[in-house]
N, C-alpha and C positions, 0 to 999 in steps of 0.2 A: 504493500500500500504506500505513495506516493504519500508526499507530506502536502497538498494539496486536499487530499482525501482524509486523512487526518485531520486535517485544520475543520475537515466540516462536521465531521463527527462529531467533535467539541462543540461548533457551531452549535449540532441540531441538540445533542444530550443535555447540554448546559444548563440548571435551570430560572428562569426567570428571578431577577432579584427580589426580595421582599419586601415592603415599605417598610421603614422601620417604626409607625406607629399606625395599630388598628384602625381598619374601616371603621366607618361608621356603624355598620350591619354586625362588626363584628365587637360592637360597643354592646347594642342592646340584643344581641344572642346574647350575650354574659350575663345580663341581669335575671335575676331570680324571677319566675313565672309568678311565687306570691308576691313577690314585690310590686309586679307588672299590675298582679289582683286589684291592689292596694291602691297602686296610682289610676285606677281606673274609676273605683270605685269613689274615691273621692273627688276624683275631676267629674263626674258625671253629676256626684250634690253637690259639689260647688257651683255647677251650671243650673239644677234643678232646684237645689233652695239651699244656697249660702248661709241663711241661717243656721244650718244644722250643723255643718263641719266644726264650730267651733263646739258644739256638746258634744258632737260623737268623738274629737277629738279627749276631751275631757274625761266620758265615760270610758273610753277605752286607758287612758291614762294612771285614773283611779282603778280600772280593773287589774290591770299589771300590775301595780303596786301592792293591791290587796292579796292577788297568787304570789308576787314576788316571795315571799320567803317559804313557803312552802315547795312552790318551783326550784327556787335555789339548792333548798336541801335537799333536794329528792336529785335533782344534775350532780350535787356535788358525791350522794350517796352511791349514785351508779359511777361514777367518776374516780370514787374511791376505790368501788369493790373491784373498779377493770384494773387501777393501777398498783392493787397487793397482789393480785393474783383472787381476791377469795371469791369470786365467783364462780371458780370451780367446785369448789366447797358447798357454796348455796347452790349450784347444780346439783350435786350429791346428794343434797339433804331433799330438792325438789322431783330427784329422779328415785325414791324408793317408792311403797308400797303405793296402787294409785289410790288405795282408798282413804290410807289415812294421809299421804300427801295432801291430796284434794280437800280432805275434809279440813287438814292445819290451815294450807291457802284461806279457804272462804273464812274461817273462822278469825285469822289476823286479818284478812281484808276487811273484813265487818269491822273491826274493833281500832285499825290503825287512822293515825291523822292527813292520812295522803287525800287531796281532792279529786278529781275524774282525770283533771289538765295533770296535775304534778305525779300521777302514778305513772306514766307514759314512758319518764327515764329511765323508774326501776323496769319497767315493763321489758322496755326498748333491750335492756342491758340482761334479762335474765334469757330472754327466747335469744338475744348475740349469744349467750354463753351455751345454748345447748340446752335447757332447760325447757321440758316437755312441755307444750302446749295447755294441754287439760290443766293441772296447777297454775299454769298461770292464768291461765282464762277465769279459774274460778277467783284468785288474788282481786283479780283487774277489775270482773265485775261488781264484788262487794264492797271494794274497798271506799270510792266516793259516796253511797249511801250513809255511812256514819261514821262517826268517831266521837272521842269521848266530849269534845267541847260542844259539836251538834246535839249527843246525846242529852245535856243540861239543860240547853235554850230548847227542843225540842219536847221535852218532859216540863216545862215551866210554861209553856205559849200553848201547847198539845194535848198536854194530859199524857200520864206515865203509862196506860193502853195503848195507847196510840203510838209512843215514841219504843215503844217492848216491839209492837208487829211490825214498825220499819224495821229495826234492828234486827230480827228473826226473818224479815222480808229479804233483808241484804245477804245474813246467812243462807238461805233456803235458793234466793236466788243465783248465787255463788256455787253453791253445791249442782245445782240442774247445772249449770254451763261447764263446770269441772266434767263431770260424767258424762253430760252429752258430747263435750266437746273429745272425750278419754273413747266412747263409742264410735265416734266420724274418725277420728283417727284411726284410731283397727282396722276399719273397712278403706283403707287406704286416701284419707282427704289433709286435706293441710300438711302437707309434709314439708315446704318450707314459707313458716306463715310471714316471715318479715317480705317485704318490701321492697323491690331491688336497689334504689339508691339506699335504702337503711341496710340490706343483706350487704349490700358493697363495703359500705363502713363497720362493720362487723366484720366481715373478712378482713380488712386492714387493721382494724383491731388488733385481731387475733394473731395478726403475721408480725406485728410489732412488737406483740405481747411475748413471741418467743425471745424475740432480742433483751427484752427487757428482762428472763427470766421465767422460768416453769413453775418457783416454790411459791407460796404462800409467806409475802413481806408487809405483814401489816404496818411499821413504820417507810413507809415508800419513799419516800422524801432524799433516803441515804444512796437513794443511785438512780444518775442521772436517767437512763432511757424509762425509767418509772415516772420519774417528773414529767418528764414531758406526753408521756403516754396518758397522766392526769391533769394537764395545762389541756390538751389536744382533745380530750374526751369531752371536758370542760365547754370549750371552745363548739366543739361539733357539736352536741346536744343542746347550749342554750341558743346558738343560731338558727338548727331544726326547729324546737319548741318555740321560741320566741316568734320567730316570723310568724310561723302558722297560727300560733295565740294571738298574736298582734291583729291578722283577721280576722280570724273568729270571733275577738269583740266587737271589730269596726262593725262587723255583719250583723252583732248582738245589739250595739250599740242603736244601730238605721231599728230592727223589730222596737224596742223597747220605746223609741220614737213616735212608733207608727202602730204597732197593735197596744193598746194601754192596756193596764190590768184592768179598767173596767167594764173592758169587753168578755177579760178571760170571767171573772164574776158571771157575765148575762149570761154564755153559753155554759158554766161548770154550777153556778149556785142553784140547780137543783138536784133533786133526785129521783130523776127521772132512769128507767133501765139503761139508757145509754151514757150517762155521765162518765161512770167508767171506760167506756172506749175512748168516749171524746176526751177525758184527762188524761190518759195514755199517749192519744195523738199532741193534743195539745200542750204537753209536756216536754216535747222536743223542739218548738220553736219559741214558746212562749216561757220559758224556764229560766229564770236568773242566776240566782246559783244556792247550794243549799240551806246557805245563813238567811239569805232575802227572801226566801220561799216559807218559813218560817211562819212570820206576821201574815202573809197573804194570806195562806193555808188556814190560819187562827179567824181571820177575818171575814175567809167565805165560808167556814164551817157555822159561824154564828149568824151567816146570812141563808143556812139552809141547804148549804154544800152537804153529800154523804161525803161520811169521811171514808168510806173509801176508796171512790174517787178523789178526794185528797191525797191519799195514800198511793196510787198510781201515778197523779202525776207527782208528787216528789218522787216517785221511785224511779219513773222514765224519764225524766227530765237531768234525774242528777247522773243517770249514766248515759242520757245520748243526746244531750243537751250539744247546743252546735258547738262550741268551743270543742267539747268531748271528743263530738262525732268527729269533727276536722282533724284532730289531731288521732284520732283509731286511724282515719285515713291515708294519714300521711305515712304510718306509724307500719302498716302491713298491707297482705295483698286483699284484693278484691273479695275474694272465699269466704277471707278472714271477718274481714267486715261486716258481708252481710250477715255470716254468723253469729256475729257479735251485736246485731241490732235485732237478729230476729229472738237470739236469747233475752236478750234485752227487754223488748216491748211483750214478748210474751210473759214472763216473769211478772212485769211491774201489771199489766191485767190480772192473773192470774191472783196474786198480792192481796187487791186491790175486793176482787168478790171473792175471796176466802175470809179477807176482814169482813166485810160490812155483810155478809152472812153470817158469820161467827155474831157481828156483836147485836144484830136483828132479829138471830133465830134464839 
């Protein structure tokens, strides 16, 4: 080959120089699609009614603030258990017998102070570690039904009947989604229920987490690829949770604007045979959160509400309430989801005309 022929080879292989700073296009592919949510959704009421951006600004502000420490603890909890190693351990203890796994799951889930938003982390971080589905499903569902500070305000606004069959409501409901979820698995479903950009960051986890060490170091701090493995987990989970929280109130923030509680009263403050469905349904968009649910609940039961129809919807509300739902979403696959909404609203029915037959018959 001639050096003429050469020279064109080069010519043709060569590749085209790069710009040295991004397109435009290749400005907003980079941006986060909730981010994209967010800018939309408020450029659309600041054109349809400026008035409201500066409240739904606000109510979304005071909502973050109010999960703020609950959320924190629960990122830093998963954060921690990835960067000792012990989340092999609480694999261990989550992967023995199903029965009494299942049955410890719903029982601490009932009784722990995590809300629907803040259990997500631990959640997130026990099905990344290996940790069987069923235990955790039954954990995840009972856990934002009570805890012990609901337990107090709930029994003083409710009546201690009333706040006993939530609390038995969250166990019992915990338990069905343990077992059934322990039975779809057998028959070969969910087999990997994360999510693929969250199954992605679990695999990176976990590939890190060898460099960093196989043993169990509860003081983590003394070596460096553990720091960072807890800086990083840190980092990756409050930027998942946060964004997606971050809409789920805006989205909260526009309902609570526009459907008032006066309307949830005209169609829930009877007792008529459908109240219970319609508070089941109307618990998922019309639901505030378990503290603010509270007083309402007190309020429509003295205007004639059955209570248990109250009882459904706090029960469907505090676990597929929108905040909730968006982040199960974000959180696992499709499967996963819908079986976690159809446990869900079947439960808090179910709940709902076992109380208010028990305390009618």
């Amino acid at each position: 080959m001639d050096g003429h022929s050469e020279s064109e080879v080069k010519i043709q292989t060569s590749s085209p120089p790069q710009p040295f700073l991004p397109t435009l296009q290749e400005r907003f592919a980079g941006i986060d699609k909730v981010v994209w949510a967010m800018a939309a959704l408020y450029l659309g009421l600041s054109l349809l009614a400026p008035d409201k951006v500066p409240e739904s600004l606000k109510f979304v502000a005071g909502a973050l603030v109010q999960i703020s420490p609950f959320l924190l603890f629960s990122i830093a909890v998963a954060a921690y258990a990835q960067a000792t190693g012990s989340e092999k351990l609480i694999q261990r203890i989550f992967s023995g017998k199903p029965v009494a796994t299942i049955t410890a799951a719903a029982l601490f889930g009932s009784l722990s102070p995590f809300c629907s938003c803040g259990v997500i982390p631990i959640v997130a971080g026990l099905l990344g570690a290996g940790v069987p589905l069923a235990p955790v499903m039954a954990f995840w569902i009972s856990s934002p039904l009570m805890d012990p500070e609901m337990f107090i305000l709930s029994a003083a606004a409710l009546g201690l009947p009333f706040t006993v069959a939530k609390t038995l409501a969250a166990f019992g409901i915990g338990l069905i989604g343990g077992f059934a979820t322990l039975a779809a698995v057998r028959i070969g479903w969910f087999h990997n229920p994360l999510s693929a950009g969250v199954g992605n960051r679990c695999e990176s986890s976990c590939s890190s987490e060898k460099k960093a060490g196989n043993g169990v170091l509860w003081r983590f701090w003394k070596e460096a690829p553990r720091r960072r493995k807890f800086t990083h987990s840190l980092g990756e989970n409050g930027w998942f949770l946060g964004k997606w929280l971050t809409l789920a109130f805006t989205i909260e923030s526009l309902m609570v604007a526009y459907i008032p509680a006066s309307l949830v009263a005209e169609w829930l403050g009877g007792d008529s045979w459908w109240t219970i469905p319609a508070a089941v349904a109307a618990g998922i968009p019309a639901y505030m959160n378990g503290f603010a649910a509270i007083p309402l609940m007190a309020g429509l039961i003295d205007m004639g509400m059955a209570e248990g129809a109250a009882l459904s919807f706090m029960v469907a509300g505090g676990v597929t309430s929108i905040p909730a739902a968006m982040a199960v979403f974000a959180l696992v696959r499709g499967q996963v989801f819908s079986w976690y909404l159809v446990i869900s609203l079947t439960g808090s029915l179910a709940a709902g005309i076992i109380y208010q037959t028990t305390i009618t018959g």
